[in-house]
VEXDREN-2710 file (C-alpha; in Angstrom, 1 decimal):
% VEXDREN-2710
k/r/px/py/pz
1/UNK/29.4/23.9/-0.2
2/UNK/28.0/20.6/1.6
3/UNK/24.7/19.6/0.5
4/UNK/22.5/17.3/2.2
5/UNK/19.1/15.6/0.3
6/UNK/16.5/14.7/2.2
7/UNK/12.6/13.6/2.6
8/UNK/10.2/12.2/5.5
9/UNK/9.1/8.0/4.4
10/UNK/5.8/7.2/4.8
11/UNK/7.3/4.3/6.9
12/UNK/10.8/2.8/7.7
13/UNK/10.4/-0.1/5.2
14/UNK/10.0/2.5/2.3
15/UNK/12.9/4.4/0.2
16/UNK/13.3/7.2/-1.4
17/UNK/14.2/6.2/-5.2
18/UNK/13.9/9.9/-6.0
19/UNK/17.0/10.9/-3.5
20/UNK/18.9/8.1/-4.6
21/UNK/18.4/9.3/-8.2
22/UNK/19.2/13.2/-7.8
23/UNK/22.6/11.6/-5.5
24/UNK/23.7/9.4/-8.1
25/UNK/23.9/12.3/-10.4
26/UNK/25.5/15.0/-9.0
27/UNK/27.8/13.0/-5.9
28/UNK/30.8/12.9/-8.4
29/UNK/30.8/17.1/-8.7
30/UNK/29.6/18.1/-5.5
31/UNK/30.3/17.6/-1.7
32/UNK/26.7/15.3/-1.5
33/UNK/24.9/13.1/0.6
34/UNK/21.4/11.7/1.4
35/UNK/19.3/11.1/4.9
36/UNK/15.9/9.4/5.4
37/UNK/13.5/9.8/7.8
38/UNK/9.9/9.1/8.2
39/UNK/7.0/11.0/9.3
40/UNK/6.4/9.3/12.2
41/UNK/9.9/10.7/13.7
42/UNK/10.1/13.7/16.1
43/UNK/10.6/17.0/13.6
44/UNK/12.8/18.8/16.2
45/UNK/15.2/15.8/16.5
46/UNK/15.3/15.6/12.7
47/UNK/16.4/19.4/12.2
48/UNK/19.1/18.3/14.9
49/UNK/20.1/15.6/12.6
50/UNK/20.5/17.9/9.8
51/UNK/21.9/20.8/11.2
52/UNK/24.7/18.7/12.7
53/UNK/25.9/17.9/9.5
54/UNK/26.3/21.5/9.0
55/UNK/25.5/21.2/5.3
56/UNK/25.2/24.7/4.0
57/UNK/22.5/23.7/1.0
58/UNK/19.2/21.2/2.0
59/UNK/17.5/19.5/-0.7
60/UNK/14.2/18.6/0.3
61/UNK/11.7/16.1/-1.7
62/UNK/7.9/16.7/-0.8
63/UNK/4.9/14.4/-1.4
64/UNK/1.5/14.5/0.2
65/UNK/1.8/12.7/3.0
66/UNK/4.8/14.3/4.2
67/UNK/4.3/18.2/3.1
68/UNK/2.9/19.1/6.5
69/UNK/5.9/17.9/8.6
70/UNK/8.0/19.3/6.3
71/UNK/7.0/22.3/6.5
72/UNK/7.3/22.6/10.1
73/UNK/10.4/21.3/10.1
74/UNK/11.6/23.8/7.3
75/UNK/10.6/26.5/10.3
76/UNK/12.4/25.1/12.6
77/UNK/15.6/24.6/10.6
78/UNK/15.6/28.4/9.4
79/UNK/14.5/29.7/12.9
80/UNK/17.9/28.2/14.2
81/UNK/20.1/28.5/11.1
82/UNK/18.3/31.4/8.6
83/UNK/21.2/31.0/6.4
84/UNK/20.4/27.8/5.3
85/UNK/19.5/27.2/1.2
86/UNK/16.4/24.9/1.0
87/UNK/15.3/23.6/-2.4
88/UNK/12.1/22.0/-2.6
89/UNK/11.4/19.1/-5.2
90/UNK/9.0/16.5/-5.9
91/UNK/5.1/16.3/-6.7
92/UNK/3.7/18.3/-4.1
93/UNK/5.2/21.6/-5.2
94/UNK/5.6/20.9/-8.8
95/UNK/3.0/22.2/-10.4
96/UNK/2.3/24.7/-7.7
97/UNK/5.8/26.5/-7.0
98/UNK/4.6/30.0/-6.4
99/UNK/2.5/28.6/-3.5
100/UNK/5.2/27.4/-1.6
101/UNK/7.4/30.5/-2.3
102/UNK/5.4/32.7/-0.5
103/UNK/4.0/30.6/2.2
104/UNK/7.3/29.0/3.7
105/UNK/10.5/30.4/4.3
106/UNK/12.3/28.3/1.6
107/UNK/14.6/29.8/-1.1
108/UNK/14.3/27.7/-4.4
109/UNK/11.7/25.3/-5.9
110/UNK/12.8/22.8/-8.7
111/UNK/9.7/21.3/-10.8
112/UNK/9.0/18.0/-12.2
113/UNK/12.6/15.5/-13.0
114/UNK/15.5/17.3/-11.0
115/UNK/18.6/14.9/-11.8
116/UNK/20.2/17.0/-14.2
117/UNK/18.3/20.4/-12.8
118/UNK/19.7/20.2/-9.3
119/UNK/23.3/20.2/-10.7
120/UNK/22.7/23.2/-12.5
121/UNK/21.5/25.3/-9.9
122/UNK/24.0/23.6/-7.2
123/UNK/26.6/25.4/-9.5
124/UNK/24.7/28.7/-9.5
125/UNK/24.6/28.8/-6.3
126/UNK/28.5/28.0/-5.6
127/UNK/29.5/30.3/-8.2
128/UNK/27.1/33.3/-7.4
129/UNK/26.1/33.1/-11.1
130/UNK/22.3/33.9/-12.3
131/UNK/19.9/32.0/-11.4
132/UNK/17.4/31.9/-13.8
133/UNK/17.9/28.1/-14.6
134/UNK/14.7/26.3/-16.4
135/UNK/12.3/24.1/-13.8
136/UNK/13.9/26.0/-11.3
137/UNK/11.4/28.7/-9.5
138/UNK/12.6/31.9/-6.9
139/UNK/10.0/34.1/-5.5
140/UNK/11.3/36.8/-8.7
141/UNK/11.0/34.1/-11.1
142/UNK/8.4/31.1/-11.3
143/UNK/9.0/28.8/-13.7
144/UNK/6.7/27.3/-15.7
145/UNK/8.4/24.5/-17.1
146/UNK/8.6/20.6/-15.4
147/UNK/11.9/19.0/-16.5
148/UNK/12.1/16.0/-17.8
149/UNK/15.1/13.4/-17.5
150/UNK/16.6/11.9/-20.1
151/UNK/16.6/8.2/-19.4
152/UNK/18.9/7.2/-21.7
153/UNK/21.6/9.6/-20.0
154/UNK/20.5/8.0/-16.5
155/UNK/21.1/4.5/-17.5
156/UNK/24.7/6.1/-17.6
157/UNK/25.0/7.0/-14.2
158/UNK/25.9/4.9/-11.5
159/UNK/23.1/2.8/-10.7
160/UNK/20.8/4.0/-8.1
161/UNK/19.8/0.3/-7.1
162/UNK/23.4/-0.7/-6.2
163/UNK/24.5/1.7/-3.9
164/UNK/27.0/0.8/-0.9
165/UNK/25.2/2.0/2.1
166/UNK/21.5/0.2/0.8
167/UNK/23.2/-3.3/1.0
168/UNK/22.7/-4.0/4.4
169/UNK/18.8/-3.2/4.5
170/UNK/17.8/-4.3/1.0
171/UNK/16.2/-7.9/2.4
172/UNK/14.6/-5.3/5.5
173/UNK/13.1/-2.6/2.9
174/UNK/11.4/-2.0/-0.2
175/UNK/12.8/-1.3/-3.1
176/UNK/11.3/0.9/-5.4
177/UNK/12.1/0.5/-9.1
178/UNK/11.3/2.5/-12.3
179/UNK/11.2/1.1/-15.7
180/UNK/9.7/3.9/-17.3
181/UNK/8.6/7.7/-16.8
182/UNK/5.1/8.7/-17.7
183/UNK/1.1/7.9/-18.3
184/UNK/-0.6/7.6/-21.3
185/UNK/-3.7/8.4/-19.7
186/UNK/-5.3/11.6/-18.6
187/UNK/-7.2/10.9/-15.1
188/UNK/-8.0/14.4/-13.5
189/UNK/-7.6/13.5/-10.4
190/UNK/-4.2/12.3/-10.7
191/UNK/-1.0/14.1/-10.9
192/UNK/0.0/11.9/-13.4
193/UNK/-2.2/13.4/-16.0
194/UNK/0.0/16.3/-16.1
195/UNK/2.4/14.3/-17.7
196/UNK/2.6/13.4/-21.5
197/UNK/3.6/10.1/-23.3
198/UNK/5.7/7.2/-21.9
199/UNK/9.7/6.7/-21.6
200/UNK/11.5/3.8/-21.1
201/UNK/14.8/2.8/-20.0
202/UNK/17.1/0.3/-21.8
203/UNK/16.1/-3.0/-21.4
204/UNK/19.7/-4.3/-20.7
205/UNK/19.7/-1.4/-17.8
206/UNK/16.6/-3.1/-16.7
207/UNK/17.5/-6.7/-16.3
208/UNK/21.6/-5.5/-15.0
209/UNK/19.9/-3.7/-12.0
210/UNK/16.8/-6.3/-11.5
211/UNK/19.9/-9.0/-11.5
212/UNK/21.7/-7.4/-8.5
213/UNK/18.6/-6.8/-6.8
214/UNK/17.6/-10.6/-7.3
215/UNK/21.2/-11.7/-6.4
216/UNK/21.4/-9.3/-3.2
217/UNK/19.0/-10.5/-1.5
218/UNK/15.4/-7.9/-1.9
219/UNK/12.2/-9.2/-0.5
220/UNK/10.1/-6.8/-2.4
221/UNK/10.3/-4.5/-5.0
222/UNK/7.3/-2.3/-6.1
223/UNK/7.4/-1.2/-10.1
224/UNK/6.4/2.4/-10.3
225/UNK/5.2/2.3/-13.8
226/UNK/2.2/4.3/-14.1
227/UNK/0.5/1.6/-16.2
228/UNK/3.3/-1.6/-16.3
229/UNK/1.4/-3.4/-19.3
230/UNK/0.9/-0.6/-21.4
231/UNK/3.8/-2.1/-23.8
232/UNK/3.1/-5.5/-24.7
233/UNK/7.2/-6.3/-25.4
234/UNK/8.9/-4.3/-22.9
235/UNK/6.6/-6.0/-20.5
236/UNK/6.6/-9.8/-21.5
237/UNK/10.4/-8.7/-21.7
238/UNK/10.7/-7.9/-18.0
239/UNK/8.2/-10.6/-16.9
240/UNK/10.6/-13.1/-19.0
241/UNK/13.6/-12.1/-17.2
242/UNK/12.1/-12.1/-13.4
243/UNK/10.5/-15.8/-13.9
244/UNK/13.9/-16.6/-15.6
245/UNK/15.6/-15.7/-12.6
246/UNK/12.9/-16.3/-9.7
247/UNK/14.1/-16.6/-6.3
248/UNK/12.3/-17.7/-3.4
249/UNK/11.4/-14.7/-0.4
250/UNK/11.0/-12.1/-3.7
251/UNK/7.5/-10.5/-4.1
252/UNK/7.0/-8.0/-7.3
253/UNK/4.4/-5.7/-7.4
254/UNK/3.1/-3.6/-10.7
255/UNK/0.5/-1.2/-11.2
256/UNK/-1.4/-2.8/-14.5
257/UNK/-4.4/-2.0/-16.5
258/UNK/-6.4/-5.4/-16.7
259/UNK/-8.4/-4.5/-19.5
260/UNK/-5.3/-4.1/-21.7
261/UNK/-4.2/-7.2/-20.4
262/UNK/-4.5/-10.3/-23.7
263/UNK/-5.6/-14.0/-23.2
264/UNK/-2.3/-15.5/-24.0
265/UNK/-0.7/-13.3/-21.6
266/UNK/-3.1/-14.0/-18.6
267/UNK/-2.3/-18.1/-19.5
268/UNK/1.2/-17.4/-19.7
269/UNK/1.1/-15.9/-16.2
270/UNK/-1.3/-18.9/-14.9
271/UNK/0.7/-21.6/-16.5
272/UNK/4.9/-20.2/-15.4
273/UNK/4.4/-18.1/-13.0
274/UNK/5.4/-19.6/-9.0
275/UNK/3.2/-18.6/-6.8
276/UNK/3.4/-15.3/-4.4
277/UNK/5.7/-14.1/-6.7
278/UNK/3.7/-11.5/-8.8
279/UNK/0.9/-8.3/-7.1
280/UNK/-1.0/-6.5/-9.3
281/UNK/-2.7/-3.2/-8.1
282/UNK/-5.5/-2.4/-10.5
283/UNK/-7.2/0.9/-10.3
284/UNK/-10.7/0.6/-10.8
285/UNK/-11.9/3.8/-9.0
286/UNK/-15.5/3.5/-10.2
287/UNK/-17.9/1.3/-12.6
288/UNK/-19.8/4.8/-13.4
289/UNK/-19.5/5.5/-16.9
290/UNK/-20.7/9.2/-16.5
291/UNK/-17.9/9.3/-13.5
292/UNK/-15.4/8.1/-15.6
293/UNK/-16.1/10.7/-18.6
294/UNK/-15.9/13.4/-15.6
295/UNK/-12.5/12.5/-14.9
296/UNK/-11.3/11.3/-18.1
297/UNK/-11.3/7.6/-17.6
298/UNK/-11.4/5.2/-20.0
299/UNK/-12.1/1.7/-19.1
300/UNK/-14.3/-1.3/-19.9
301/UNK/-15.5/-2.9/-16.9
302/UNK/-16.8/-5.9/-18.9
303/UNK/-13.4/-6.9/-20.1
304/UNK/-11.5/-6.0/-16.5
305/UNK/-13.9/-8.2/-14.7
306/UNK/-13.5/-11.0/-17.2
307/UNK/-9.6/-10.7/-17.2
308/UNK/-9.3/-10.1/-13.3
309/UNK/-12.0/-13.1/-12.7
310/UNK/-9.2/-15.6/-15.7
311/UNK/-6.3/-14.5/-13.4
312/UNK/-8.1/-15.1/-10.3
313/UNK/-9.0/-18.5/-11.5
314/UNK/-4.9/-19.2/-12.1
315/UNK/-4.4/-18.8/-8.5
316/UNK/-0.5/-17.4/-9.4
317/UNK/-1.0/-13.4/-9.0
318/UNK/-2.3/-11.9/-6.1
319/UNK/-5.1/-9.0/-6.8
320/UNK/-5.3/-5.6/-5.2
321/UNK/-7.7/-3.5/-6.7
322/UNK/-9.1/-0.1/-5.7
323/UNK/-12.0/1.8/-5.5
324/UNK/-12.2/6.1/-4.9
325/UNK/-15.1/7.3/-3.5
326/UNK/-16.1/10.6/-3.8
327/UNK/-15.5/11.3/-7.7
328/UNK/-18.1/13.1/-9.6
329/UNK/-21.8/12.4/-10.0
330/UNK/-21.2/9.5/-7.6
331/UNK/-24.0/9.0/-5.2
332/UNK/-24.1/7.4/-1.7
333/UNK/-26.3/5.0/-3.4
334/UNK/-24.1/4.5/-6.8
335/UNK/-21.3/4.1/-5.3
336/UNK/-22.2/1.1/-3.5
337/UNK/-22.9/-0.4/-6.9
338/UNK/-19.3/0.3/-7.7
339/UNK/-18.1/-1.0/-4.4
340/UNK/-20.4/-4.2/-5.0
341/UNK/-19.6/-4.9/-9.0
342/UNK/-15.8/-5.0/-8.1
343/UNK/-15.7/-6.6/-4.4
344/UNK/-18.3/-9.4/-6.3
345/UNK/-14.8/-10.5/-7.7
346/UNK/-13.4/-11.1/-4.4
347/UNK/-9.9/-9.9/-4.6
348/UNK/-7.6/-10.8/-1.8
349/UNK/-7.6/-7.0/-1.0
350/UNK/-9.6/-4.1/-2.1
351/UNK/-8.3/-0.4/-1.4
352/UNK/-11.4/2.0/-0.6
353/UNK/-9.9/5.4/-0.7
354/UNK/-10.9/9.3/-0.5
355/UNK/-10.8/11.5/-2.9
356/UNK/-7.8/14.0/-2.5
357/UNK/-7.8/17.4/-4.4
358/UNK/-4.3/17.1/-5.2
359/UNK/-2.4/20.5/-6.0
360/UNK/-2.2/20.8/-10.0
361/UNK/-4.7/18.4/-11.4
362/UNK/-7.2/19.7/-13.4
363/UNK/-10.0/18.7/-11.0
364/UNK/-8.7/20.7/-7.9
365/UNK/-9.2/23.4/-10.7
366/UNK/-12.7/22.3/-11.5
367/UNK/-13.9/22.2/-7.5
368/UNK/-15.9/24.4/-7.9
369/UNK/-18.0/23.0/-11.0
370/UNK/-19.1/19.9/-9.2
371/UNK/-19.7/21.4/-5.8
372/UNK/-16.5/20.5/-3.8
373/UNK/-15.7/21.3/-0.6
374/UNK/-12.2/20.0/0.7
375/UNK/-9.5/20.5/3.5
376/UNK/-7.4/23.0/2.7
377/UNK/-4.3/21.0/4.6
378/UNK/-2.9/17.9/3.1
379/UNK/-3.8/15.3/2.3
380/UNK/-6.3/17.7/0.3
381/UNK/-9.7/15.0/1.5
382/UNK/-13.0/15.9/0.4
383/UNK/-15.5/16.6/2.6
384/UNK/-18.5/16.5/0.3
385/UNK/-19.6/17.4/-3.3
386/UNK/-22.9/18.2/-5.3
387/UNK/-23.7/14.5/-5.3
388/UNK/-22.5/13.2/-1.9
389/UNK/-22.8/14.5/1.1
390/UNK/-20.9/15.0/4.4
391/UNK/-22.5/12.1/6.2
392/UNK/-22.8/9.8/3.1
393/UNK/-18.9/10.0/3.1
394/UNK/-18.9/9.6/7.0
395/UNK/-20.9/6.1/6.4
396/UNK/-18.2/5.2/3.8
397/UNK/-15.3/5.9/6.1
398/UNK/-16.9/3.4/8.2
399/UNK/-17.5/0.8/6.2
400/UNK/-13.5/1.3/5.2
401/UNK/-12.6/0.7/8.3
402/UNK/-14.5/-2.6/8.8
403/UNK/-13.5/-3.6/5.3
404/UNK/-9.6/-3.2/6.7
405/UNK/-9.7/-5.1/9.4
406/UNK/-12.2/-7.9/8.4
407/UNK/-11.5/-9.1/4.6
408/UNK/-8.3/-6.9/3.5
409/UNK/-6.0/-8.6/6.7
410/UNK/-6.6/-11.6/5.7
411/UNK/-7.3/-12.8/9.3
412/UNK/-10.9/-14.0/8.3
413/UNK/-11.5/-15.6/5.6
414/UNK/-13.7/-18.6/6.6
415/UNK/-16.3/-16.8/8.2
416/UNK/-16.1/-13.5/5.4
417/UNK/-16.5/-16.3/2.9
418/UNK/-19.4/-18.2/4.6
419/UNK/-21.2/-14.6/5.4
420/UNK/-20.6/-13.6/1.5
421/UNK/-22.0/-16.4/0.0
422/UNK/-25.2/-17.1/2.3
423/UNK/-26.0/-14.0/4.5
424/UNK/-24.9/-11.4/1.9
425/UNK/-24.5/-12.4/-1.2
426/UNK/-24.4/-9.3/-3.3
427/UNK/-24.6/-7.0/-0.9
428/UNK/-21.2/-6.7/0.3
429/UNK/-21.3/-2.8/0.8
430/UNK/-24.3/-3.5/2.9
431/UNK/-22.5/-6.0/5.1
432/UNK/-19.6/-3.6/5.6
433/UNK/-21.7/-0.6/6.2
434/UNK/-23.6/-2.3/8.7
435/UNK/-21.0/-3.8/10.6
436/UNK/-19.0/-0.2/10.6
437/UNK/-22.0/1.6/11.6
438/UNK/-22.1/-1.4/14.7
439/UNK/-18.5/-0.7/15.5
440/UNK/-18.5/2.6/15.4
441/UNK/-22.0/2.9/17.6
442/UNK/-20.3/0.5/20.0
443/UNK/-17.4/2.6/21.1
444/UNK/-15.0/0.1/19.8
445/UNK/-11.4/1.4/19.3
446/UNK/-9.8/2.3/15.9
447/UNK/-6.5/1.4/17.5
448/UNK/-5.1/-0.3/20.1
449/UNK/-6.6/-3.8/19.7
450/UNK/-6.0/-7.4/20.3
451/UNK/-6.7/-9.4/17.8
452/UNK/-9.0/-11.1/20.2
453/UNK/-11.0/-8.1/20.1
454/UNK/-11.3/-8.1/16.6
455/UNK/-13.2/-11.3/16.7
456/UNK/-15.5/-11.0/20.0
457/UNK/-16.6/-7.7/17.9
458/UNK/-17.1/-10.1/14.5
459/UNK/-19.4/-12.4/16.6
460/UNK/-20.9/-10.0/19.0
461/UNK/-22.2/-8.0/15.4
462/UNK/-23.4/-11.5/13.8
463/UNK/-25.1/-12.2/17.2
464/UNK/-26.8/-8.9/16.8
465/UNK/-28.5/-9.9/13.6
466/UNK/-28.8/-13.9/14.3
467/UNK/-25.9/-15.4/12.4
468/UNK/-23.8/-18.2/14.2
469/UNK/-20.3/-17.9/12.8
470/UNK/-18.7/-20.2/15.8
471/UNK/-17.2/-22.9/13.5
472/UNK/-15.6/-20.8/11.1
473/UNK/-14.4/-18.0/14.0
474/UNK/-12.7/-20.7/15.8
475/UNK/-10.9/-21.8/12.5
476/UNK/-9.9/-18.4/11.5
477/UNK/-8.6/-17.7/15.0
478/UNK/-6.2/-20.3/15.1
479/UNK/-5.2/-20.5/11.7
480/UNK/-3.7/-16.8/12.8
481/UNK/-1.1/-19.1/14.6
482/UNK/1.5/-21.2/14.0
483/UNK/2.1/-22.7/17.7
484/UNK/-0.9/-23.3/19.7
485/UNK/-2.1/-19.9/21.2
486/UNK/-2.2/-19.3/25.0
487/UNK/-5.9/-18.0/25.2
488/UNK/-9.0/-17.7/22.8
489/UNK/-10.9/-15.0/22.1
490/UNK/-14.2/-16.3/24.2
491/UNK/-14.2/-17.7/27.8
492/UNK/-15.7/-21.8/27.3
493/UNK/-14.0/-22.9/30.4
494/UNK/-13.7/-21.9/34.0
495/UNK/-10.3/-21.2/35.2
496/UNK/-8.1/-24.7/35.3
497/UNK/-10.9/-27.0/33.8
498/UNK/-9.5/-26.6/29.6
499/UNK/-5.9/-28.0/31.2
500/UNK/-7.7/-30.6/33.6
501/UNK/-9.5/-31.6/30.1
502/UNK/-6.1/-31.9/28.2
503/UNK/-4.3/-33.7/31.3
504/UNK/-7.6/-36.4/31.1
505/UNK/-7.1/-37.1/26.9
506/UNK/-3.5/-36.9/27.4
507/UNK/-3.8/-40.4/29.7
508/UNK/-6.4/-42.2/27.0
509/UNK/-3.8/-44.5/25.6
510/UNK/-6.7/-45.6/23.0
511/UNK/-7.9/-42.3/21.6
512/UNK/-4.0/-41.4/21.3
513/UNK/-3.1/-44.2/19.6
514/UNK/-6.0/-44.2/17.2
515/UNK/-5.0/-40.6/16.2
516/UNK/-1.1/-40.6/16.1
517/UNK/-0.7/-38.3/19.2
518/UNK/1.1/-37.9/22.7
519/UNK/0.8/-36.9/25.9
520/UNK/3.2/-34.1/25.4
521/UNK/1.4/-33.1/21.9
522/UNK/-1.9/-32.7/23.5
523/UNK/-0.7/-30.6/26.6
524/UNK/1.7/-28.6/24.5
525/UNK/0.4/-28.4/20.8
526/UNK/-3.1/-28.5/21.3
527/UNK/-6.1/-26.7/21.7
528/UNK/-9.6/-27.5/22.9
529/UNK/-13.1/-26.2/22.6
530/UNK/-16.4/-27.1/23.4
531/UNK/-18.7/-28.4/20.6
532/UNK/-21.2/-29.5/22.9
533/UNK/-21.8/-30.7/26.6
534/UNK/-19.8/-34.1/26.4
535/UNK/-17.9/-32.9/23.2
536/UNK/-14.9/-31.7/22.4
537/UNK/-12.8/-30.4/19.1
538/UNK/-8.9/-30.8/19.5
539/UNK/-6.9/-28.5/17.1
540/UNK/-3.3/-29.8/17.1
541/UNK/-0.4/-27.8/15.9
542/UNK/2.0/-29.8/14.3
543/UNK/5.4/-28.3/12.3
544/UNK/5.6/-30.3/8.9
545/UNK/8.9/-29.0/7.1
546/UNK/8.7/-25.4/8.3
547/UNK/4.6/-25.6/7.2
548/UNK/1.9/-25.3/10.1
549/UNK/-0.3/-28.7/9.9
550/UNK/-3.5/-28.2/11.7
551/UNK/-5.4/-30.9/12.8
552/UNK/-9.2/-31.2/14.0
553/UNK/-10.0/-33.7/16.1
554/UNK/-13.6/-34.3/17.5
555/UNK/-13.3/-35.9/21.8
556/UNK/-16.0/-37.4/23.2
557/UNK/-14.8/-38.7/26.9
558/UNK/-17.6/-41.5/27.2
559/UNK/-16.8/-43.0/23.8
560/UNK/-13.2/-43.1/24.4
END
C-alpha cells in the first residue's frame, strides 16, 4: 500500500522536520514518500496533487495555523476518493483526538512522537491485524497515551537533515533542527507544558548533522529547543562547535531563557562570537508577577533585563523578544507597563502576540475561571477576559500593527530612535498606540503599500502632533537602498527641476573636485534634497567592496 505524508507550511521557506522524521523511519519497510505545501496554495489543486499519486494511505501533520485548510482539504479528498486512509498527527490533534474523530471524516489519529507509532499501525493496516496500537486513536478507541520517541534509536536512522531531494533548496529554506525533545517548564498556555522533562540527542549526532548542514550550504537554521540553555554543557557544547566551524551567509536562531543565562557565558558570546551569526527569541510574555503565577511562569525580570541589556551591549547576538497580551489579571493599563519595561531595552524586534486558547493546555480548560471568551476556529484568539476587554484588545491590535511596520522592519531606526529618546521617552506603548489609532482612523491600508507610504504616514502622524522628523526620514529612506532610488517619498521639486539641479553641480568643476566626485556620479549615484531655499544635501551612493557607502554632502550654488 502507497503512503503519502503530508502538511500545509506556514510559508515556502519553512520545512517540515516532523515529515522528514516519520519518512526517515519507516521509507525502508514501506512504499513512502513526503509532499509540502503551504497554506497559501489552492486546497483543490492540492487534493489533485495528492490524489494523482494514487497513494492508498495519507499521513497528515496538523498545527494551528494550518488545521482549517486541512480540514477542508481532508473533505475534499474523501468526497472524491472515500476510500482513502487519513491519519492525523502533530500538536493540534494530540491532546484532543476524540474531537477530530467525530468532527471530520478521517479514520485514525496518532498522538504526540509518531516515528516508531506510524510504523506500527502502517502494518496494521496492511495486514488487517487489530488495531488497538498505543498513541494511536479510532472513533472505538481513544487513546490516552502521547508517544514518546526514543532519541537515542533516532540518532540511528538515516539522518533527516541529509536527505537527497532537500539538497537543492537548503541555501533557499530554513532548516529546522532539534537537539532535544521537551520543557522543563509548565506555562499553561503552551502546549509544551504537557510535556515532562528534557531529552537529548547524542552530541556526536549533533555536530555530524550540524557539519553537513554547515558544509552544504544552509542560510538559516532555527533550534527548536524549547528552552536551548537549559543545560549549561550540552549548550556551551553546541555553541563550541558552531563558532568552531562558522561560515559566512549562516544565521542560528535558539529559543533561550536569559535569566538562566551566566556572566561568563554572556562574555563568551560578546568576546567569539562573529557578528549576525547567533538570534535569540526570548519569551518574556509579561512583567506581572500575579500573571505569571496564573500561568505558571517563573521568571525574574530583574536578572533578564540585566542579562539581555550585557548582551545587548556586546553587539554579537541579535534580540527578539516577545510579549502576549491578553494572559490573566492583565489590564489594558498593566499591560502597557509590560510592553514599556521590556521595549525600554530596545531589542532589534519585539513580537506582540494574542493570546491563543490552544486545544489541550490547561488554560483552554480554565476559560471559564478567568472570564474568557475566544473563537472557536483556529487559531483559538481571545476576544476578551475578566480583566481586558474587547476594545482594550482592539487598541492593542493596533498598536501591533504600527509596532510592525515602524521599529520591528528595521526601516526606521533614526527617526524611532530620535522619537524614543526625546518625544517618548518611556512611553513607548503610548507612542505606538497613538500612531495605530492615527493609522487606523486614517483609512490607511494594512496591505498593499509602498514603502513610500509608510513614511508620508510616519511624518504626516508626527506633523499631527508637531514633531519635525525631516532629517532623520530622509536618512532612513535612503539608507533602505543600495543604488540611488528613482523617487522620494515627498514631492520638493517640480517636475524636471531636481535633474536640472544635478545637470547644474555636475558642471562645477570646483565643488567636484573639492569632494572627490563626477559628473556621471552626481547624475547617476546621487540624490538631492532641499535643506533650504539656496541649499541643498547631496546623498551619493557609492559601492565600496560589495558595502553601500553613503555620503552627505551639503550644495550651496552661490558659494560654489
Amino acid at each position: 500500500m502507497k503512503t503519502i505524508l503530508s502538511t500545509l507550511n506556514a510559508k515556502y521557506i519553512h520545512t517540515s522536520l516532523a515529515l522528514r522524521w516519520l519518512y526517515v523511519a519507516n521509507k525502508e519497510r514501506f512504499d513512502i514518500e513526503f509532499m509540502e505545501f503551504t497554506i497559501k496554495e489552492d486546497v483543490a489543486k492540492i487534493a489533485s496533487e495528492l490524489l494523482a499519486t494514487q497513494c492508498d494511505i495519507l499521513g497528515l501533520s496538523v498545527y494551528i495555523w494550518n488545521v482549517t485548510a486541512t480540514e477542508k482539504l481532508i473533505k475534499i479528498l474523501k468526497e472524491q476518493k472515500p476510500e482513502l486512509i487519513i491519519i492525523l498527527g502533530g500538536p493540534e490533534v494530540t491532546y484532543e483526538p476524540e474531537h477530530f474523530l467525530k468532527e471530520w471524516p478521517i479514520d485514525y489519529v496518532i498522538s504526540g512522537e509518531g516515528e516508531f507509532v506510524l510504523g506500527k499501525l502502517l502494518h496494521a493496516i496492511e495486514n488487517n491485524k487489530p488495531k488497538t496500537i498505543p498513541s494511536v486513536s479510532i472513533k472505538e478507541n481513544i487513546s490516552l497515551i502521547v508517544a514518546k520517541a526514543d532519541l537515542e534509536q533516532l540518532s540511528k536512522l538515516p539522518s533527516p537533515y541529509q536527505l537527497e531531494q532537500d539538497k537543492a533548496n537548503l541555501s533557499n529554506r530554513m532548516v529546522y533542527f532539534e537537539t532535544s525533545r521537551g520543557c522543563p517548564y509548565q506555562c499553561q498556555y503552551c502546549l509544551s507544558s504537557r510535556e515532562k522533562g528534557v531529552r537529548y540527542f547524542p552530541e556526536q549526532y549533533i555536530q555530524e548533522n550540524l557539519l553537513y548542514l554547515i558544509h552544504s550550504g544552509a542560510r538559516q537554521i532555527k533550534f527548536l529547543d524549547r528552552t536551548f540553555n537549559l543545560n549549561r554543557t550540552h549548550t556551551l557544547s553546541v555553541f563550541d562547535f558552531l563558532m568552531k566551524h562558522y561560515r559566512k551567509g549562516l544565521s542560528c536562531q535558539f529559543e533561550v531563557y536569559a535569566d538562566l543565562l551566566t556572566d561568563d557565558v554572556i562574555e563568551y558570546l560578546n568576546r567569539q562570537l562573529p557578528e549576525d551569526y547567533f538570534r535569540f527569541e526570548i519569551g518574556i510574555q509579561s512583567t506581572y508577577e500575579p500573571t505569571n503565577l496564573a500561568v505558571n511562569r517563573k521568571q525574574d525580570f530583574r536578572l533578564l533585563a540585566e542579562n539581555i541589556q550585557k548582551l545587548m551591549k556586546g553587539g554579537k547576538v541579535a534580540m527578539h523578544l516577545d510579549l502576549i497580551a491578553g494572559l490573566p489579571h492583565e489590564t489594558f493599563t498593566r499591560f502597557m507597563r509590560s510592553f514599556n519595561d521590556v521595549f525600554a531595552l530596545r531589542a532589534k524586534e519585539v513580537q506582540l502576540g494574542f493570546l491563543k486558547m490552544l486545544r489541550g493546555t490547561k488554560l483552554r480548560n480554565d476559560a471559564e475561571k478567568y472570564g474568557y471568551q475566544y473563537s472557536e476556529q483556529a487559531p483559538y484568539e481571545i476576544y476578551c477576559n475578566a480583566a481586558i476587554s474587547v476594545e482594550e484588545l482592539q487598541r492593542i491590535h493596533h498598536a501591533e500593527h504600527a509596532l510592525e511596520k515602524f521599529w520591528n522592519s528595521g526601516r526606521f531606526k533614526q527617526s524611532m530612535n530620535k522619537i524614543f529618546d526625546t518625544y517618548y521617552a518611556g512611553g513607548y506603548f503610548e507612542f505606538f498606540d497613538a500612531l495605530g489609532l492615527y493609522y487606523n482612523k486614517q483609512g490607511y491600508p494594512q496591505r498593499g503599500y509602498q514603502l513610500e507610504d509608510l513614511f508620508r504616514f510616519l511624518n504626516n502622524f508626527l506633523q499631527s502632533i508637531n514633531i519635525d522628523l525631516s532629517a532623520e526620514l530622509r536618512k532612513d529612506y535612503y539608507n533602505n537602498y543600495h543604488i540611488r532610488p528613482q523617487g522620494y517619498w515627498q514631492e520638493e521639486f517640480e517636475k524636471g527641476e531636481r535633474k536640472r539641479l544635478l545637470y547644474l553641480i555636475g558642471q562645477d568643476k570646483a565643488f567636484l573636485d573639492r569632494h572627490k566626485l563626477t559628473r556621471q556620479i552626481v547624475e547617476k549615484k546621487t540624490a538631492i534634497n532641499t535643506l533650504s531655499s539656496n541649499k541643498y544635501l547631496l546623498t551619493v551612493f557609492e559601492q565600496e567592496e560589495n558595502e553601500t557607502i553613503r555620503r552627505e554632502i551639503t550644495y550651496c550654488p552661490n558659494s560654489n
